[in-house]
PDB file of N, CA, C and O in Angstrom, chain B, residues numbered from 101:
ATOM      1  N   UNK B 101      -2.329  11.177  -7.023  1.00  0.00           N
ATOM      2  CA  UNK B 101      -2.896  11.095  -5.685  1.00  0.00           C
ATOM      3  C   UNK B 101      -4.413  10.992  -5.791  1.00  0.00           C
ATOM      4  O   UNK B 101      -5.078  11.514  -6.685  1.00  0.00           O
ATOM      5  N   UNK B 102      -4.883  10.268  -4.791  1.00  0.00           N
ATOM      6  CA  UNK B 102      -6.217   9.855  -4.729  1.00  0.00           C
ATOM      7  C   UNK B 102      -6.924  11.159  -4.045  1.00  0.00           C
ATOM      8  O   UNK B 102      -6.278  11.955  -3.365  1.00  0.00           O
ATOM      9  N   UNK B 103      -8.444  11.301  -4.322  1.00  0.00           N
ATOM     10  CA  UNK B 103      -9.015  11.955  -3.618  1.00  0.00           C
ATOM     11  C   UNK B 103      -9.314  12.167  -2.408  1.00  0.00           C
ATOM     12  O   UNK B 103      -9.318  13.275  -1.871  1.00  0.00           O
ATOM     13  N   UNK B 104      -9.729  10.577  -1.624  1.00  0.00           N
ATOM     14  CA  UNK B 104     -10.110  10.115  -0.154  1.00  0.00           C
ATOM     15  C   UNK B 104      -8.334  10.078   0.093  1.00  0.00           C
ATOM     16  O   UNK B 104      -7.830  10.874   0.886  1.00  0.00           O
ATOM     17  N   UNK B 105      -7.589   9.205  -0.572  1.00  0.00           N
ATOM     18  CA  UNK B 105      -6.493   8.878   0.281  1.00  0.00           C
ATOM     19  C   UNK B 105      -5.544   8.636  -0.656  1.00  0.00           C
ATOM     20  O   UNK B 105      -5.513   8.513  -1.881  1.00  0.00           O
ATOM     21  N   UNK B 106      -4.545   8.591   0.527  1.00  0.00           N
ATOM     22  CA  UNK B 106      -2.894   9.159  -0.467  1.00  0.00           C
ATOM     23  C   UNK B 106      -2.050   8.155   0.224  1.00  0.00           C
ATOM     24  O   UNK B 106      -1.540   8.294   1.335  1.00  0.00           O
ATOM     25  N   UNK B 107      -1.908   6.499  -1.038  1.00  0.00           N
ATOM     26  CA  UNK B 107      -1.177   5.561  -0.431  1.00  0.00           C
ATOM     27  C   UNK B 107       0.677   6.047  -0.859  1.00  0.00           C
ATOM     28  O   UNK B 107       1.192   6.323  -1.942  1.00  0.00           O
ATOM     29  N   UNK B 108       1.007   6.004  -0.052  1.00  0.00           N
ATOM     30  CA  UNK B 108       2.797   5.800  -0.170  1.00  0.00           C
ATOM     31  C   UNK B 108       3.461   4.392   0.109  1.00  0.00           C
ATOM     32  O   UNK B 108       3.069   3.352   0.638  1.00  0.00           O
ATOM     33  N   UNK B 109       4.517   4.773  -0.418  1.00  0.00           N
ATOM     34  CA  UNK B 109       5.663   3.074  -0.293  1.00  0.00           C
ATOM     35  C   UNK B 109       6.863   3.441   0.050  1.00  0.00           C
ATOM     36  O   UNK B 109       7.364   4.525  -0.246  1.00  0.00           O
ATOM     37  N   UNK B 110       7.374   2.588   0.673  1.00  0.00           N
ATOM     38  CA  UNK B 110       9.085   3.106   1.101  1.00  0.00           C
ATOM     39  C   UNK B 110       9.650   1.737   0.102  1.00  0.00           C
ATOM     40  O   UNK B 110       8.769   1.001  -0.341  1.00  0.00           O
ATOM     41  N   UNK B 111      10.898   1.464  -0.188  1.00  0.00           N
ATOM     42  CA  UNK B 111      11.478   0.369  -0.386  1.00  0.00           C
ATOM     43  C   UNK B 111      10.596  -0.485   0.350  1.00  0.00           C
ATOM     44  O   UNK B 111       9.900  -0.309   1.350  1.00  0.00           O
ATOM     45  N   UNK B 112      10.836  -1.583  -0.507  1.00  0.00           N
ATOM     46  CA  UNK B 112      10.641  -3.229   0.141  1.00  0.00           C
ATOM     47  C   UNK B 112      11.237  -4.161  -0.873  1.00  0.00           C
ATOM     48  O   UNK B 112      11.592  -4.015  -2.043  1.00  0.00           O
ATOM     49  N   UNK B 113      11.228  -5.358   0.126  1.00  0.00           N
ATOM     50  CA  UNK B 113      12.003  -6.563  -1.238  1.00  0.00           C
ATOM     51  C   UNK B 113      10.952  -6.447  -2.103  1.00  0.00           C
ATOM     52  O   UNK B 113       9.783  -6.065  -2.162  1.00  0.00           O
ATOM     53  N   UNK B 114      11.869  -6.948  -2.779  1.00  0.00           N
ATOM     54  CA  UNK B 114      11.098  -7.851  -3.772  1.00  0.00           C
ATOM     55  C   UNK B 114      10.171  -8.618  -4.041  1.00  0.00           C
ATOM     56  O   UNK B 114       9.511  -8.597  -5.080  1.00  0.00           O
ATOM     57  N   UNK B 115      10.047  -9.338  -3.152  1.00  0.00           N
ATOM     58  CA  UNK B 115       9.100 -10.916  -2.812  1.00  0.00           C
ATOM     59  C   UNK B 115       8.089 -10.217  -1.962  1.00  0.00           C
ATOM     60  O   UNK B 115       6.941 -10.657  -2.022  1.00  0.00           O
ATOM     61  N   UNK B 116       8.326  -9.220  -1.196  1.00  0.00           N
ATOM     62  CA  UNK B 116       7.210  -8.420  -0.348  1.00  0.00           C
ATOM     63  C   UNK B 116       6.410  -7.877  -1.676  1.00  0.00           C
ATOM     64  O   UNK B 116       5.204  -8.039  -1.862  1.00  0.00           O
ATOM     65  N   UNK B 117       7.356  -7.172  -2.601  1.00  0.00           N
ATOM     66  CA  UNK B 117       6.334  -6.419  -3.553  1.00  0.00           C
ATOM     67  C   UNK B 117       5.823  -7.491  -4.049  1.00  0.00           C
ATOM     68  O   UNK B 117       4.622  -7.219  -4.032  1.00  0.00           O
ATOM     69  N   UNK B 118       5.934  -8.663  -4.537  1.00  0.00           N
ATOM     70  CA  UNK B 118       5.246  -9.473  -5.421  1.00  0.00           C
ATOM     71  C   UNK B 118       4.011 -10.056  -4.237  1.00  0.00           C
ATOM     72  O   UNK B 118       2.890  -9.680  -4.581  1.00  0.00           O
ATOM     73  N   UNK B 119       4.011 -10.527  -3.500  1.00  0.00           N
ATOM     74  CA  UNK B 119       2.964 -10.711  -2.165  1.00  0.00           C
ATOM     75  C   UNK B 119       1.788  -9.514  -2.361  1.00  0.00           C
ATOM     76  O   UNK B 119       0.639  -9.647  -2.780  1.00  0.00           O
ATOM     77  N   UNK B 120       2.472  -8.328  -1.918  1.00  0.00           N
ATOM     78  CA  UNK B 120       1.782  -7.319  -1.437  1.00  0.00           C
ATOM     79  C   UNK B 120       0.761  -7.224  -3.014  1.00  0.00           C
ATOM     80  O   UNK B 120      -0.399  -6.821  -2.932  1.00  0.00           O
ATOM     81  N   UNK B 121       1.202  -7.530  -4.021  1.00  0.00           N
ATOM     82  CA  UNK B 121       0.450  -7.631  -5.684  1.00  0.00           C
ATOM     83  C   UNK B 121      -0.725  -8.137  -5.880  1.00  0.00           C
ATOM     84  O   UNK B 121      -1.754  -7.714  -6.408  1.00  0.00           O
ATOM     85  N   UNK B 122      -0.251  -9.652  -5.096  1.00  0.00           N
ATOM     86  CA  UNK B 122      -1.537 -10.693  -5.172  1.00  0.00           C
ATOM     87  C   UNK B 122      -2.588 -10.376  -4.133  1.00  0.00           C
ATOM     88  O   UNK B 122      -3.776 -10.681  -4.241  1.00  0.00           O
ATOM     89  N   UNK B 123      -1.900  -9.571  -2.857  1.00  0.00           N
ATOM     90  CA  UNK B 123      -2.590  -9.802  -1.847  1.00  0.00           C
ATOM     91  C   UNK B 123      -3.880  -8.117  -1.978  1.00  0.00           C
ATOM     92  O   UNK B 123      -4.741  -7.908  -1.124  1.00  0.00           O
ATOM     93  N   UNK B 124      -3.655  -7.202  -3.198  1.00  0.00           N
ATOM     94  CA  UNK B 124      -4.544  -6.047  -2.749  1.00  0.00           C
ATOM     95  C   UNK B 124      -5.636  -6.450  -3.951  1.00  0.00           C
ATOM     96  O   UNK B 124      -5.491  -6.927  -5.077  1.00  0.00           O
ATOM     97  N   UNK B 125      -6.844  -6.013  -3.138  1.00  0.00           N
ATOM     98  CA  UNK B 125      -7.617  -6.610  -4.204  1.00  0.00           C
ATOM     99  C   UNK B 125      -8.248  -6.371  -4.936  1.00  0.00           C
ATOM    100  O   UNK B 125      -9.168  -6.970  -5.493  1.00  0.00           O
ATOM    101  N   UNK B 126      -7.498  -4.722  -5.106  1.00  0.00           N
ATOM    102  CA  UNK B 126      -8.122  -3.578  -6.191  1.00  0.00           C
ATOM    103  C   UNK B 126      -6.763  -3.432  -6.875  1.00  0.00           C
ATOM    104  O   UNK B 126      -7.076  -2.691  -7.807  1.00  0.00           O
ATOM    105  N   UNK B 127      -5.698  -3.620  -6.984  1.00  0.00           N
ATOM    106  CA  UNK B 127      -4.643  -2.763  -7.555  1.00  0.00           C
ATOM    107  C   UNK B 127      -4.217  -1.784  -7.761  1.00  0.00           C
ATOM    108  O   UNK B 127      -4.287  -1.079  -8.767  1.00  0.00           O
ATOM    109  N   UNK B 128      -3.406  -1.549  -6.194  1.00  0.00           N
ATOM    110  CA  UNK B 128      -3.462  -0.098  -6.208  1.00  0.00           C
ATOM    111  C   UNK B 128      -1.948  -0.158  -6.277  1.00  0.00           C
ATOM    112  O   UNK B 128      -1.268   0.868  -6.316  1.00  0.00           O
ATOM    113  N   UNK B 129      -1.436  -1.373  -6.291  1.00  0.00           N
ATOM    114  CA  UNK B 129       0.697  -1.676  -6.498  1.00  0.00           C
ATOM    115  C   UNK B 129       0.931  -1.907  -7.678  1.00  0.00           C
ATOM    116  O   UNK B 129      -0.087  -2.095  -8.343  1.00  0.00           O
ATOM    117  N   UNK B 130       1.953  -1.976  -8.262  1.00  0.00           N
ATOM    118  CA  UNK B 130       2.540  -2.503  -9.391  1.00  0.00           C
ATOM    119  C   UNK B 130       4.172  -2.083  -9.183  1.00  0.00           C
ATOM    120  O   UNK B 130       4.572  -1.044  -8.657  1.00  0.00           O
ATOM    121  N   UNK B 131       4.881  -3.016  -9.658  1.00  0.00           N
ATOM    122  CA  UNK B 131       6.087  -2.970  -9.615  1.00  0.00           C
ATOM    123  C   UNK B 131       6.577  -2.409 -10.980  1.00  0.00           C
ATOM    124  O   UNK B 131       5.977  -2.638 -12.030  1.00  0.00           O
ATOM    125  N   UNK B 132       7.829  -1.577 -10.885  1.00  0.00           N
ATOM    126  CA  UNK B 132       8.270  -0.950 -11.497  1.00  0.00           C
ATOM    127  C   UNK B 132       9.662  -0.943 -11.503  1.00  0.00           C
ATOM    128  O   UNK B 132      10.362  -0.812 -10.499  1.00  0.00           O
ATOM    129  N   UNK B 133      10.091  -1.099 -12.748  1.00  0.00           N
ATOM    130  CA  UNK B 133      11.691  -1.367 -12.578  1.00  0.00           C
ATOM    131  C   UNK B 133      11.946  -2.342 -11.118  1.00  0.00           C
ATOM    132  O   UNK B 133      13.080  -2.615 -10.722  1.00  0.00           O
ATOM    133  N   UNK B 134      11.348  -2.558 -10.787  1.00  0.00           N
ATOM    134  CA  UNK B 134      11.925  -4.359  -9.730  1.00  0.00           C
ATOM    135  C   UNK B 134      11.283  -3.483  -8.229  1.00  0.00           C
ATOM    136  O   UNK B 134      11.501  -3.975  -7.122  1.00  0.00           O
ATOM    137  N   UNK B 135      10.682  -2.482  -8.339  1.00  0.00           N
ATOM    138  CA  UNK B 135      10.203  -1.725  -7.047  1.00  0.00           C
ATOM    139  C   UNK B 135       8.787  -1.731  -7.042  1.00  0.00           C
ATOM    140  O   UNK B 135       8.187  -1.740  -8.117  1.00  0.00           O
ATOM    141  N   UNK B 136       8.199  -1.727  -5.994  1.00  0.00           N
ATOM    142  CA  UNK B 136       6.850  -1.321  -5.811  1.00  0.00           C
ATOM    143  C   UNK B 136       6.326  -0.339  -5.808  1.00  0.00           C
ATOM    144  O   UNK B 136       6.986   0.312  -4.998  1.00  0.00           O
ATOM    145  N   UNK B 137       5.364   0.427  -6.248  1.00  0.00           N
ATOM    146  CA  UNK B 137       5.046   1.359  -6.443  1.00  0.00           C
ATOM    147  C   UNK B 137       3.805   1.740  -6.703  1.00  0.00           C
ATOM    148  O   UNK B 137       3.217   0.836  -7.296  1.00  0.00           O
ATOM    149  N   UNK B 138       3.079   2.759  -6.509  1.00  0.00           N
ATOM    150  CA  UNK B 138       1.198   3.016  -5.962  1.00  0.00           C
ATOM    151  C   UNK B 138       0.895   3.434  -7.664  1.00  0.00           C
ATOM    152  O   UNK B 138       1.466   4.253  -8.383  1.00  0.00           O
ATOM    153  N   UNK B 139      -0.253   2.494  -7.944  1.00  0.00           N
ATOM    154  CA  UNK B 139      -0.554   3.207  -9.620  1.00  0.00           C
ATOM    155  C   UNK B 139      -1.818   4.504  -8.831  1.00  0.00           C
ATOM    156  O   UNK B 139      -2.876   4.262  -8.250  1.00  0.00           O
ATOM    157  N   UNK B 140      -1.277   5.613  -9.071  1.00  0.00           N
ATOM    158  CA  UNK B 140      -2.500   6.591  -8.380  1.00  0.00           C
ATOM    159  C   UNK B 140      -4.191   6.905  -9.119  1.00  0.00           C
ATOM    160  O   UNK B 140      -5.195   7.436  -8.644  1.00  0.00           O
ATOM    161  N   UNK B 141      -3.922   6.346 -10.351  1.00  0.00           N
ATOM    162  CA  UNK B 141      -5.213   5.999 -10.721  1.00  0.00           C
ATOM    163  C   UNK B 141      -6.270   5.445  -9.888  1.00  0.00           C
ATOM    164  O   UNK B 141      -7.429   5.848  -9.799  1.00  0.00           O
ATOM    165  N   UNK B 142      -5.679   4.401  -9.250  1.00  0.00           N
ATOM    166  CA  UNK B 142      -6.249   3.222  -8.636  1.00  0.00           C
ATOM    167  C   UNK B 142      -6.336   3.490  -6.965  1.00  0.00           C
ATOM    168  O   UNK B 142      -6.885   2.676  -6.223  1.00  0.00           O
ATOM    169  N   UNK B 143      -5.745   4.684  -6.500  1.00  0.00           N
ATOM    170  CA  UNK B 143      -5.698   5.012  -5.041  1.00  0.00           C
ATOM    171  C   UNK B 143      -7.053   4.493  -4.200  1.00  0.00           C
ATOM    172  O   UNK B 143      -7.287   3.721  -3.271  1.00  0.00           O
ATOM    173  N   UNK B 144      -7.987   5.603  -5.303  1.00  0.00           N
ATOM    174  CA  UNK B 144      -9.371   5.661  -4.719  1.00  0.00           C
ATOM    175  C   UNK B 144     -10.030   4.397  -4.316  1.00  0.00           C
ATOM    176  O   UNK B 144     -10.489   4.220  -3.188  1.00  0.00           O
ATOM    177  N   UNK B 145     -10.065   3.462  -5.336  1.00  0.00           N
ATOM    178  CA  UNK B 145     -10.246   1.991  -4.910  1.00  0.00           C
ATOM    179  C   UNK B 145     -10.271   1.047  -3.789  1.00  0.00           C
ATOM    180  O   UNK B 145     -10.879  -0.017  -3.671  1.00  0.00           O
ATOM    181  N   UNK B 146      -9.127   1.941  -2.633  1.00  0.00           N
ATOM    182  CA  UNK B 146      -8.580   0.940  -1.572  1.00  0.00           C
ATOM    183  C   UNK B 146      -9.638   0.749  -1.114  1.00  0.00           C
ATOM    184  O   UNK B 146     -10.469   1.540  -1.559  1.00  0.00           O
ATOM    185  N   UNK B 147     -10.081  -0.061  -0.297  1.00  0.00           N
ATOM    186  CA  UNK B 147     -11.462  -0.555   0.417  1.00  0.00           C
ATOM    187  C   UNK B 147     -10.727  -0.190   1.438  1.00  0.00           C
ATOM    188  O   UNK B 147     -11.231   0.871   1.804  1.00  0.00           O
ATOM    189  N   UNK B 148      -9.407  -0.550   2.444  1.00  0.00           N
ATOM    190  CA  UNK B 148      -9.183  -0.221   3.484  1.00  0.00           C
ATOM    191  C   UNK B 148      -8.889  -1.114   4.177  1.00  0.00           C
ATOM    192  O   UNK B 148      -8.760  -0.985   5.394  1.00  0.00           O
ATOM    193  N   UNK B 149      -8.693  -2.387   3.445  1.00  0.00           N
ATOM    194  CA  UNK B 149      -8.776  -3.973   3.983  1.00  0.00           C
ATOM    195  C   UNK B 149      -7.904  -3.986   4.790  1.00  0.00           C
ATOM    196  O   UNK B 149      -8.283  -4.592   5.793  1.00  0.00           O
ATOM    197  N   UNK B 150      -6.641  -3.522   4.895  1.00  0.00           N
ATOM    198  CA  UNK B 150      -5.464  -3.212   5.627  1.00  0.00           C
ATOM    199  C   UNK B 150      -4.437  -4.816   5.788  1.00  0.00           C
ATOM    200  O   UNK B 150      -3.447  -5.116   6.456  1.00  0.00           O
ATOM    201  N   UNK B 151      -5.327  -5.568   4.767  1.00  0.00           N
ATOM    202  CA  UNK B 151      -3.771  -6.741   3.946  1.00  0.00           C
ATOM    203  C   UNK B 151      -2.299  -6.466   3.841  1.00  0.00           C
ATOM    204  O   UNK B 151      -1.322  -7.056   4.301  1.00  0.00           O
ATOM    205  N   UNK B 152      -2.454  -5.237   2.989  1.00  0.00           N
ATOM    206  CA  UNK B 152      -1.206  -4.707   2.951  1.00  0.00           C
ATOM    207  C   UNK B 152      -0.093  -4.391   4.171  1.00  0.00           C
ATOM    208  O   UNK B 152       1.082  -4.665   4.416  1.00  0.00           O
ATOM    209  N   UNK B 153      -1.174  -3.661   4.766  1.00  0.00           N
ATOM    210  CA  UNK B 153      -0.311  -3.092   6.346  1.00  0.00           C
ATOM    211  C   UNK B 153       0.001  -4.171   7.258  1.00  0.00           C
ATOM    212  O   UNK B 153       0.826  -3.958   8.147  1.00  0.00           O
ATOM    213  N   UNK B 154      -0.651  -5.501   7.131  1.00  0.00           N
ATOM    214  CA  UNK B 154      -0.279  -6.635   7.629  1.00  0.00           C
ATOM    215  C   UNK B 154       0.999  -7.323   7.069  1.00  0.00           C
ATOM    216  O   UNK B 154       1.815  -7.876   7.806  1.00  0.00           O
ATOM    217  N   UNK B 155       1.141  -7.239   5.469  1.00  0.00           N
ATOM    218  CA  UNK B 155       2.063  -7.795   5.132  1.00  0.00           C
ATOM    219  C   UNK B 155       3.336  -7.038   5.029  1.00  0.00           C
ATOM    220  O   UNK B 155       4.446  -7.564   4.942  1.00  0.00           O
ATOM    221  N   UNK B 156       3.096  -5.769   5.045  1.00  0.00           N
ATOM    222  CA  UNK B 156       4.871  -4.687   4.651  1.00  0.00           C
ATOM    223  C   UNK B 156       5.416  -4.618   5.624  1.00  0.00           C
ATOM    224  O   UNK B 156       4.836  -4.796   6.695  1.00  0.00           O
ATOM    225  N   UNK B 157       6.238  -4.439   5.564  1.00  0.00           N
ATOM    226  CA  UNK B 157       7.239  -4.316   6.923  1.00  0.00           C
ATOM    227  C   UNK B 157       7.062  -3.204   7.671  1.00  0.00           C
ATOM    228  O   UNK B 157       6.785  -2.197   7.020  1.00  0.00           O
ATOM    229  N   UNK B 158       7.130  -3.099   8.705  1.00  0.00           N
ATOM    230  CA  UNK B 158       6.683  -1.834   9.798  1.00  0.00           C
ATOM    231  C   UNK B 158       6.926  -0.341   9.037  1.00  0.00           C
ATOM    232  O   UNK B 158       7.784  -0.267   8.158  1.00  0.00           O
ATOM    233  N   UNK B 159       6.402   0.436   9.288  1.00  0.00           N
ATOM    234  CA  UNK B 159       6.251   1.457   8.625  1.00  0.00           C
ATOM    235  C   UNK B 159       6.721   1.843   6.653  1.00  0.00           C
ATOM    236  O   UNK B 159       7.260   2.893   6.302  1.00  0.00           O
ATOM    237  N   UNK B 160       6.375   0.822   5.791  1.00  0.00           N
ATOM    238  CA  UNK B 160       6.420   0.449   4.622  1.00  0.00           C
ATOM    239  C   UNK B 160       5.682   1.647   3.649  1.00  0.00           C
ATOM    240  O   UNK B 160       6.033   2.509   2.843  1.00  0.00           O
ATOM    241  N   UNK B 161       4.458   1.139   4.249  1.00  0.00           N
ATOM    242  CA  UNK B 161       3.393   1.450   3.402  1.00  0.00           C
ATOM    243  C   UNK B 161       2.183   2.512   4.601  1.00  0.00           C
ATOM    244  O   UNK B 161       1.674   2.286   5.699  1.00  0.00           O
ATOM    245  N   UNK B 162       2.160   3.409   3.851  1.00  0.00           N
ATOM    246  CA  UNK B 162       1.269   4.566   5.090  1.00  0.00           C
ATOM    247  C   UNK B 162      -0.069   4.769   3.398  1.00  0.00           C
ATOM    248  O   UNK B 162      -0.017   4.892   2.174  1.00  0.00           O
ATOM    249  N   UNK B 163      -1.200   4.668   4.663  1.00  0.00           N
ATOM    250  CA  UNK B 163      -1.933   4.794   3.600  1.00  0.00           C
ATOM    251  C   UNK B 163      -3.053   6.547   4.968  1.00  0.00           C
ATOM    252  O   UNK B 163      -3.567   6.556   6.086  1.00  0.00           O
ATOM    253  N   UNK B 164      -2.857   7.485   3.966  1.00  0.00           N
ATOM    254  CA  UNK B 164      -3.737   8.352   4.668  1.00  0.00           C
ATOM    255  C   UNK B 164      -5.125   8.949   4.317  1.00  0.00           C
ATOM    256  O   UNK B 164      -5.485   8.932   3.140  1.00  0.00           O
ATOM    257  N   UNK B 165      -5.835   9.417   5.173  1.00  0.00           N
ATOM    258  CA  UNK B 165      -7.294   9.447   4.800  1.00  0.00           C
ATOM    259  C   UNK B 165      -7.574  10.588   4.665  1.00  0.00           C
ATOM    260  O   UNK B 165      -7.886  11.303   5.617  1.00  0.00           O
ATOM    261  N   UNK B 166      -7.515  11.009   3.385  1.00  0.00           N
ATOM    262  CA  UNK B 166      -7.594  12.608   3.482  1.00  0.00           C
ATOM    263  C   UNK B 166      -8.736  13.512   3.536  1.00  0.00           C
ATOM    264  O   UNK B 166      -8.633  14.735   3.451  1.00  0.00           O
ATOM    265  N   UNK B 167     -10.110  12.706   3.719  1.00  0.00           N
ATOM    266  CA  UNK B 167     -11.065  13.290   4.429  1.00  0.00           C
ATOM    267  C   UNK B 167     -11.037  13.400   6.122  1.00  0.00           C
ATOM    268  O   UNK B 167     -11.857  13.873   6.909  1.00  0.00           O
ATOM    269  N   UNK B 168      -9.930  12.853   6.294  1.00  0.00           N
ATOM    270  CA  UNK B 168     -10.288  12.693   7.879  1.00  0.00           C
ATOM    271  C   UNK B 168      -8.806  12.363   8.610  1.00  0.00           C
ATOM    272  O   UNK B 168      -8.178  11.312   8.483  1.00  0.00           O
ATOM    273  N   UNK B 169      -8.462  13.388   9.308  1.00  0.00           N
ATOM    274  CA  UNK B 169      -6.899  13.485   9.952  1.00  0.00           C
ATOM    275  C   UNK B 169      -6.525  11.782  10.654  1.00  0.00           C
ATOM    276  O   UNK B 169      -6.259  11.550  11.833  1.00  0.00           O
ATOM    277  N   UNK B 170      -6.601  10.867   9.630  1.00  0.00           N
ATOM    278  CA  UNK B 170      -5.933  10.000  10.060  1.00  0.00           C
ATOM    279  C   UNK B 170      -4.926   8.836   9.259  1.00  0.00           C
ATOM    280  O   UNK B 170      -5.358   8.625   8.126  1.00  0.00           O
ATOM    281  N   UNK B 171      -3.972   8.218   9.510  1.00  0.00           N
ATOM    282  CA  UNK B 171      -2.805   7.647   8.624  1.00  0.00           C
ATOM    283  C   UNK B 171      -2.580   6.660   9.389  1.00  0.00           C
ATOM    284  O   UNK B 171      -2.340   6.473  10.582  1.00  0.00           O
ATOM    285  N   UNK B 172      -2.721   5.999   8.359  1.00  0.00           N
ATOM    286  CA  UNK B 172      -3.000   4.116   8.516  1.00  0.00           C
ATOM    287  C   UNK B 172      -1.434   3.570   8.014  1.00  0.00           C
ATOM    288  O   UNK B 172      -1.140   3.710   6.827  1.00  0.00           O
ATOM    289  N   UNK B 173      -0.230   2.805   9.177  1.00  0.00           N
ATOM    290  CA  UNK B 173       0.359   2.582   8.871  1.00  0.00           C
ATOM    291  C   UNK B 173       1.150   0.795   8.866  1.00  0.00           C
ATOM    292  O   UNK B 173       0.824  -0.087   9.661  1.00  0.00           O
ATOM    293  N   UNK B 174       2.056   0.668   7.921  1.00  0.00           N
ATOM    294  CA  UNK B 174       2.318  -1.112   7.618  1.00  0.00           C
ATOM    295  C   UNK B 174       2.642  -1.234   9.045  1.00  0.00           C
ATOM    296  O   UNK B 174       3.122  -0.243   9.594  1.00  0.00           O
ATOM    297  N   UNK B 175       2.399  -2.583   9.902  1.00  0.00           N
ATOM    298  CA  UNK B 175       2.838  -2.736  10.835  1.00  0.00           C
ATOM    299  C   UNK B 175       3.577  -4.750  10.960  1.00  0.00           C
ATOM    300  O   UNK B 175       3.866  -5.445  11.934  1.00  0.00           O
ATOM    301  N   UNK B 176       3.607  -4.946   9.827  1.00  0.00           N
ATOM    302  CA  UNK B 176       4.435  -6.080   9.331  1.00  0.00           C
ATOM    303  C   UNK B 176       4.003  -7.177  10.487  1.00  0.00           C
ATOM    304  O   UNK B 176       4.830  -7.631  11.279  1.00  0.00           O
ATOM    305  N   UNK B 177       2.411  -7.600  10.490  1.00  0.00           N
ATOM    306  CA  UNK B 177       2.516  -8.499  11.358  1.00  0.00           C
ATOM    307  C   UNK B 177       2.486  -9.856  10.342  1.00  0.00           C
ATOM    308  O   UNK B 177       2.568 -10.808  11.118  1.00  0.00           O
ATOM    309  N   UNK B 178       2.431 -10.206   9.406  1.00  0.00           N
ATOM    310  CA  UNK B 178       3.129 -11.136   8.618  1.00  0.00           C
ATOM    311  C   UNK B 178       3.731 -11.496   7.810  1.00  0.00           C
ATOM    312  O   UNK B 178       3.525 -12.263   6.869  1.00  0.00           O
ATOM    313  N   UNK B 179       5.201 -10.489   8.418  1.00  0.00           N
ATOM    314  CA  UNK B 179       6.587 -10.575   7.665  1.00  0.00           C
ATOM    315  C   UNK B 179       6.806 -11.935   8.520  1.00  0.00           C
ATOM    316  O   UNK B 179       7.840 -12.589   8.385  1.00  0.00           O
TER     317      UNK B 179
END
């Protein structure tokens, strides 16, 4: 877990995880055994671009801000 923030993943396809790969532009995904999954090394990194939350499917991917009571969630507007 990151210091500022604590990204999570629920299931997603496949082809979402490989998207969601190219599309972050720190690497904070990597697939694992055929799943997506947060490398937590790399948490801190997120800029916040919110790519991701555009591309996962509605509540996918919750990314929270743990300096500050708020949780940023996928809202799949280009599934």
């Amino acid at each position: 877990m990151g210091v500022f923030i604590e990204v999570t993943v629920e299931k997603v396809a496949s082809e979402v995880g490989q998207q969601l790969l190219q599309l972050c532009p720190v690497n904070i995904f990597k697939l694992e055994d055929g799943q997506l999954v947060v490398v937590p090394e790399n948490e801190d990194e997120c800029t916040l671009c919110e790519l991701c939350l555009d591309a996962a499917p509605p509540n996918a991917i919750r990314i929270k801000k743990l300096y500050k009571d708020e949780t940023l969630v996928s809202r799949g507007k280009n599934v």
